[in-house]
VOGU-3710 file (C-alpha; in Angstrom, 3 decimals, decimal comma):
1> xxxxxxxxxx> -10,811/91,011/-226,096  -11,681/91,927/-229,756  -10,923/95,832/-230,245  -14,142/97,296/-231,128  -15,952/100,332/-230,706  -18,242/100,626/-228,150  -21,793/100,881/-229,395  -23,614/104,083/-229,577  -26,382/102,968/-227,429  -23,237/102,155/-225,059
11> xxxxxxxxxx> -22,208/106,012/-224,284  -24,487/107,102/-222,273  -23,542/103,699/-219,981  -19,961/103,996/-220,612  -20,328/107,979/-219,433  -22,118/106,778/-216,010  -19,535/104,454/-215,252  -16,598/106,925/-215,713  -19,118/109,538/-213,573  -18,966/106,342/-211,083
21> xxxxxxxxxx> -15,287/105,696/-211,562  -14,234/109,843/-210,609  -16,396/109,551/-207,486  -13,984/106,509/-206,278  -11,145/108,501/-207,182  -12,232/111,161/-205,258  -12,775/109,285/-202,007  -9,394/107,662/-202,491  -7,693/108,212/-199,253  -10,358/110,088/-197,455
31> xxxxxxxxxx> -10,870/107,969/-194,056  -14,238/108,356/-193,132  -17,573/106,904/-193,091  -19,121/109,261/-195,619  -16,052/108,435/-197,985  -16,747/104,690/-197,500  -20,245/104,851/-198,348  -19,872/106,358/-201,820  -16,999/104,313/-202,487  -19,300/101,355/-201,992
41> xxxxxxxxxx> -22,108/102,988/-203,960  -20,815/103,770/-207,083  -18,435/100,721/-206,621  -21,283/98,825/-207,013  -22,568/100,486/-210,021  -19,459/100,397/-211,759  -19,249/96,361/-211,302  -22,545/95,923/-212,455  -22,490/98,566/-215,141  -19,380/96,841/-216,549
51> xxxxxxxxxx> -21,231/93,346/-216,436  -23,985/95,069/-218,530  -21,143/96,645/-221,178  -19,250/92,900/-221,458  -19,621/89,593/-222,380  -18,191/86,954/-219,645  -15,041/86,768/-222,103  -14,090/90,291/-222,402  -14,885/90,928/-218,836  -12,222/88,537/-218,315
61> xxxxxxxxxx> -9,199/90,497/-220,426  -10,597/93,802/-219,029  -9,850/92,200/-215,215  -6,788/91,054/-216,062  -4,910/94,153/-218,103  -6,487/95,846/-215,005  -4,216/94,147/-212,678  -1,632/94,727/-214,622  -2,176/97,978/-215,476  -2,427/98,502/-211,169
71> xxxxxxxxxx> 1,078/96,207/-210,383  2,717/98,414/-213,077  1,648/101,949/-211,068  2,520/99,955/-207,602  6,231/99,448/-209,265  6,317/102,647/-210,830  5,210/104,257/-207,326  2,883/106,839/-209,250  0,741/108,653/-207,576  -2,360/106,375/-207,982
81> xxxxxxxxxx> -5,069/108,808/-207,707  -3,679/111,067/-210,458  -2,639/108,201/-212,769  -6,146/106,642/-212,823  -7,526/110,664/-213,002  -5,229/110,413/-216,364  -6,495/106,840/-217,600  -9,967/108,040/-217,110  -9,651/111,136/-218,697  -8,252/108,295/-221,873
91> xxxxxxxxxx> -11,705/106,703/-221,485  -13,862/109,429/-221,386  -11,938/110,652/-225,024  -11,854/107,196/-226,098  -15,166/105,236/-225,861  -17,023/107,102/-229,097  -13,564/106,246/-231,088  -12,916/102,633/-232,830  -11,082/100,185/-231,187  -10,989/101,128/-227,783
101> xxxxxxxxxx> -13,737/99,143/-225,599  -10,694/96,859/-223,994  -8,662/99,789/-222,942  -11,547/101,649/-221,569  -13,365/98,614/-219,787  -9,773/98,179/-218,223  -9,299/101,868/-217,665  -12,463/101,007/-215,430  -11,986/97,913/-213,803  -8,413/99,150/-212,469
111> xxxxxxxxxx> -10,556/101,939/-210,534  -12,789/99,536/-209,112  -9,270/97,320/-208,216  -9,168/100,184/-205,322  -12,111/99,181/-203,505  -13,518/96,985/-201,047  -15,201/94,911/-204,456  -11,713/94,068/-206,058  -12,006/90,482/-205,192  -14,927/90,259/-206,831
121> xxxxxxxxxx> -13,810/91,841/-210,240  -11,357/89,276/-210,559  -14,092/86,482/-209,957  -16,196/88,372/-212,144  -16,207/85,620/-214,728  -16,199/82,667/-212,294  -19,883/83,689/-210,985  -22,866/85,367/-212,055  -22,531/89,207/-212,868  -24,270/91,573/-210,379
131> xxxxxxxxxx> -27,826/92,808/-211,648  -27,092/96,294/-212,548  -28,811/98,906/-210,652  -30,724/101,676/-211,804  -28,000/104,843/-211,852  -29,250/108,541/-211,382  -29,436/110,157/-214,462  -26,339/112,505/-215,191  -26,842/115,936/-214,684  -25,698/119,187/-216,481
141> xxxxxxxxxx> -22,743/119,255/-214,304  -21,376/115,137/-214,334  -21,334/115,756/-218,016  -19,416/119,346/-218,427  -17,255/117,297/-216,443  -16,953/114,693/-219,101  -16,397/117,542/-221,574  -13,452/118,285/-219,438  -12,121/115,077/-219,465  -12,291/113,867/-222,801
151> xxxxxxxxxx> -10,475/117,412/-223,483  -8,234/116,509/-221,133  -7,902/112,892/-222,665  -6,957/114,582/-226,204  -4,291/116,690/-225,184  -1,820/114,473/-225,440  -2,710/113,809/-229,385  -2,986/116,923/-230,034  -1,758/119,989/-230,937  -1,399/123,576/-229,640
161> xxxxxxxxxx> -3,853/125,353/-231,967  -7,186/124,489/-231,211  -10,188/124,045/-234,236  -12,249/126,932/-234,156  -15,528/124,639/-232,836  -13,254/122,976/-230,117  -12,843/126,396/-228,813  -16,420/127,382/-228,981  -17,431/124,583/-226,776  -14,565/124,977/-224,259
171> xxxxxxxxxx> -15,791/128,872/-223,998  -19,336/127,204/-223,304  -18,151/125,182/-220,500  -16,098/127,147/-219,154  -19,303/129,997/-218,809  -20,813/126,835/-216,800  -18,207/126,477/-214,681  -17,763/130,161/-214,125  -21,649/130,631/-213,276  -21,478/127,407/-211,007
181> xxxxxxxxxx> -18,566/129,257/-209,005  -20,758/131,809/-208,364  -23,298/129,767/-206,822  -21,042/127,734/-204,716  -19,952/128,224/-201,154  -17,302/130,578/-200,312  -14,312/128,778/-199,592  -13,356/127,819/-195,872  -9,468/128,894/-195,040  -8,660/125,367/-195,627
191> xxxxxxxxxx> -9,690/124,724/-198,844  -8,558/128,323/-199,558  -5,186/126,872/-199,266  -5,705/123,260/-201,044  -7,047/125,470/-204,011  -3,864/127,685/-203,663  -1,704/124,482/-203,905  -3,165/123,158/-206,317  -3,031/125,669/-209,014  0,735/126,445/-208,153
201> xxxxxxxxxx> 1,817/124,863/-210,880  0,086/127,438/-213,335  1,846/129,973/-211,840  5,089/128,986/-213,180  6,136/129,410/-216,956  5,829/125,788/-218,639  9,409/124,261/-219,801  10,217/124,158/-223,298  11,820/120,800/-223,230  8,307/119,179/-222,660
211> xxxxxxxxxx> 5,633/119,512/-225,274  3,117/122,243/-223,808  -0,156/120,228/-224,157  1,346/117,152/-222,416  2,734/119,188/-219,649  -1,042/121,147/-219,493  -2,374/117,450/-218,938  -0,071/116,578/-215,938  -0,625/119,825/-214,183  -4,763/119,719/-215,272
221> xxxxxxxxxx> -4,631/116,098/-213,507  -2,521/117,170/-210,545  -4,570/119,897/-209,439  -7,637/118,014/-210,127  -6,989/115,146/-207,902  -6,901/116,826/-204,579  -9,855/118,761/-204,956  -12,190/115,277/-206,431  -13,479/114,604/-203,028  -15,335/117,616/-203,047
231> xxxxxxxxxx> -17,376/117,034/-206,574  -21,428/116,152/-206,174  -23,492/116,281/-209,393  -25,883/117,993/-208,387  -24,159/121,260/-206,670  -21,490/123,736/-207,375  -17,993/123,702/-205,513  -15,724/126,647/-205,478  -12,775/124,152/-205,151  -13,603/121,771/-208,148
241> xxxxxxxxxx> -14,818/124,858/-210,290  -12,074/127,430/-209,592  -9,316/124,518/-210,571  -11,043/123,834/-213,620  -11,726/127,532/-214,994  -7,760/127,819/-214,157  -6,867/124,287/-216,242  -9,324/125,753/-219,348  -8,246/129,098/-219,346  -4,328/127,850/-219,228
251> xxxxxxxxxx> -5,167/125,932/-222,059  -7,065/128,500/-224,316  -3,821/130,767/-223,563  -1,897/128,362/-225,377  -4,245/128,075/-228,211  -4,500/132,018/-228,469  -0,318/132,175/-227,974  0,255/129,690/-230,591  -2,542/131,734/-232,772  -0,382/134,817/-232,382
261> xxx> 2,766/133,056/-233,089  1,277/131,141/-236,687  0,391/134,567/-237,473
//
């Protein structure tokens, strides 16, 4: 596949898909029929949304680096849910920069690898693409969530400070996410607990031996994962929203310690 950036007219597609791609995630080991049923819906989209963003060719390469990028995890015995949380987070920084449409289309297909249409991705180019289907617009929330994840995506390129606009808009979405917790559910004793696991790691002082933004991704991504199955678009969670308010405000803590220290 030809490196290329992805058309403008492209991001709002590209933005779906990785909306699509995060509900997957989410489900990812959840055994039940509800779980299975939005698996297969935004499975679905996905496919066909990446049959609208490709030619035949390119869907090709994307198909096969994502095989390779899933055989590499299986050898590596990753935890798959939070590696694909981190190659999404990649995409959702990536698609609006040059070169990148292979590794995101890949980023993408290795998702859809974990479902029931995974046979079909790799016939992809052997048969006619799906028709793609008519995906509900993205709300407020699905893209404050993108925000997140391109942020997240970026950390590892960049620095401790943060530019003065970068921190504007993370104060802006992190007022969204603070007014959604508010509106959410209170939290049942048992996800009480999966919320106090998961921000355990911010607890702890971060070790100087690793640089401090990649070691905010890998904790951002390992207390996101367990709490995915609980995201919807279109209403609040006090699981999803507390762990992200906790990842943001680590972050900006950083940004305001390195400030301090420059000065």
């Amino acid at each position: 596949m030809q490196a290329q950036t992805i058309p403008q007219h492209h991001w709002p597609l590209c933005e779906q898909l990785i909306i699509s791609a995060i509900k997957i995630i989410g489900q990812l080991g959840v055994e039940d029929e509800a779980a299975r049923g939005i698996v297969q819906e935004q499975a679905e989209l996905l496919h066909a949304g990446l049959g609208q963003l490709l030619t035949r060719k390119q869907y090709q390469v994307a198909a096969l680096r994502a095989t390779r990028i899933v055989d590499e995890l299986v050898a590596l015995e990753t935890d798959h849910q939070m590696s694909f949380l981190a190659l999404l987070a990649q995409a959702a920084f990536q698609y609006v920069q040059p070169g990148t449409l292979e590794d995101v289309a890949s980023n993408l297909a290795a998702t859809l690898l974990t479902t029931p249409l995974s046979v079909a991705i790799l016939e992809g180019p052997d048969k006619p693409l799906p028709t793609p289907k008519q995906p509900e617009p993205l709300t407020r929330r699905d893209k404050m969530l993108l925000f997140v994840l391109g942020f997240i995506g970026s950390s590892l390129s960049s620095g401790v400070p943060l530019h003065p606009v970068v921190l504007a808009q993370l104060r802006q979405v992190r007022q969204f996410f603070a007014d959604q917790q508010e509106q959410a559910s209170r939290l049942s004793q048992r996800h009480q607990e999966a919320l106090e696991a998961a921000l355990q790691g911010f607890q702890e002082p971060f070790p100087a031996e690793v640089p401090l933004t990649h070691h905010w991704h890998h904790l951002t991504c390992a207390a996101l994962v367990p709490t995915l199955s609980e995201y919807r678009s279109d209403q609040p969670s006090a699981l999803v929203d507390s762990v992200i308010l906790r990842a943001l405000d680590a972050r900006m803590g950083l940004a305001q310690a390195a400030t301090v220290t420059l000065h």
